[in-house]
N, C-alpha and C positions, 0 to 999 in steps of 0.2 A: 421456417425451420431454424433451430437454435445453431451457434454454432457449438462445439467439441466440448467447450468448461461451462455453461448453460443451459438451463432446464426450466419446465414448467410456463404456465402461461405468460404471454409474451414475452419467455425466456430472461423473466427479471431475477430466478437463484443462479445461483453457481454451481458446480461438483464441488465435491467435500475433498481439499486442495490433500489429503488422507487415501484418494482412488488412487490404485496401482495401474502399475502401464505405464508405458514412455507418454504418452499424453495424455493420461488422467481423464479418461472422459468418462461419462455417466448417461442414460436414458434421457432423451429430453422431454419424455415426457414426467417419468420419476423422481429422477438424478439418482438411481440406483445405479453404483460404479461397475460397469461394464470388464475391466478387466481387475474384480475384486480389488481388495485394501491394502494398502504398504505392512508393511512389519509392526505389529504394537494395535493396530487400530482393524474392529469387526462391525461385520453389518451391512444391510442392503445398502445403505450412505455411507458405510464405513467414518458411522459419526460417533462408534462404542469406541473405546479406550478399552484395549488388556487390562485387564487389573494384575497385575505380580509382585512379591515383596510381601504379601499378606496384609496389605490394603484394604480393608473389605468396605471402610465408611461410605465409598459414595460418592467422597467429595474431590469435588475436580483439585489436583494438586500440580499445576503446572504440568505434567504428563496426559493429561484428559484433555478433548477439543471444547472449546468453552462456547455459550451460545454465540449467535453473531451478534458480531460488534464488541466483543470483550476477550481479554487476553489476558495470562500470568498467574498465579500461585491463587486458588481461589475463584481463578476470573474476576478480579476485582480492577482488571483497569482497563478502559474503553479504549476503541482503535479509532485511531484520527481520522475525525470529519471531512479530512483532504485524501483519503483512498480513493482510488478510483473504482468507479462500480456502483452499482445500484444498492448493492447491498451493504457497502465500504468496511468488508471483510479483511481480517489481517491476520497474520499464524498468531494461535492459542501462546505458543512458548516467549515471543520476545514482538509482538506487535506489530512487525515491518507486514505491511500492504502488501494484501496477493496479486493485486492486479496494477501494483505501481500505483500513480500520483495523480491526483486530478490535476489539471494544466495552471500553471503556476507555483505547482511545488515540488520539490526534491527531498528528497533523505529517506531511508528504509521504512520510517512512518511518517513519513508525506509533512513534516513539521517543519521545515524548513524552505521559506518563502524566496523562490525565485525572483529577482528584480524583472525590472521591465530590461528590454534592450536596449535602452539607451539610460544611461548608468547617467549621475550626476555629476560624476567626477570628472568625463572629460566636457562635458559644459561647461566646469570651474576653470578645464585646463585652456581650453580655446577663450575662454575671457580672457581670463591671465595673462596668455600670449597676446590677443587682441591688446590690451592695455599697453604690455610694455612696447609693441610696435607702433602705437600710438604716441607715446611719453618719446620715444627715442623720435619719433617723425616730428614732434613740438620743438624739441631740443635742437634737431637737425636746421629746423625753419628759422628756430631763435637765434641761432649762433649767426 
């Protein structure tokens, strides 16, 4: 069984992050959104964009949910290869990751590489100190 944001065989889509309801969920077998579409957005996925303003062309204009893996004015620009998720899905309007960051990275689009845990700089600082405890224990011996 899938769980709540999950749909379809071995539960590899997502619901259309666009399902209304405090937890967005959808069929898991369909991902037809279960408690209907937020405001602005129709359909069994609630993956249709309103059109208003007298709009009629079609074309996705930053207001429309753009296919997966693409975001912004057009859908012209792709969601980073560090979301996490199977499908590495991000909001249509500004790109940040629906499902957060594949492990090792940080920032609203997953673009910003976590270091390891053990950083480089206190290895420099424990030499550093090793040395000059060193330099002062030669000095000490010399004198």
């Amino acid at each position: 069984e899938c769980t709540e944001n999950t749909y379809g065989v071995n539960c590899e889509k997502y619901c259309s992050h666009f399902c209304g309801g405090v937890n967005k969920t959808c069929s898991p077998v369909s991902g037809e959104c279960l408690s209907g579409c937020v405001t602005g957005y129709q359909g069994l996925l609630c993956d249709q964009a309103i059109v208003t303003g007298g709009d009629t062309s079609g074309e996705p204009d930053g207001d429309t949910e753009c296919a997966n893996n693409k975001y912004g004015v057009n859908c012209s620009k792709s969601c980073s290869p560090n979301c996490a998720g199977a499908d590495k899905q991000c909001y249509h309007t500004n790109g940040s990751c629906v499902l957060g960051c594949e492990s090792g990275y940080s920032g609203p689009k997953c673009d910003i590489g976590v270091k390891d845990a053990v950083s480089e700089y206190p290895v420099i600082t424990v030499l550093a100190t090793s040395m000059l405890v060193l330099i002062s224990l030669l000095l000490v011996l010399t004198v």
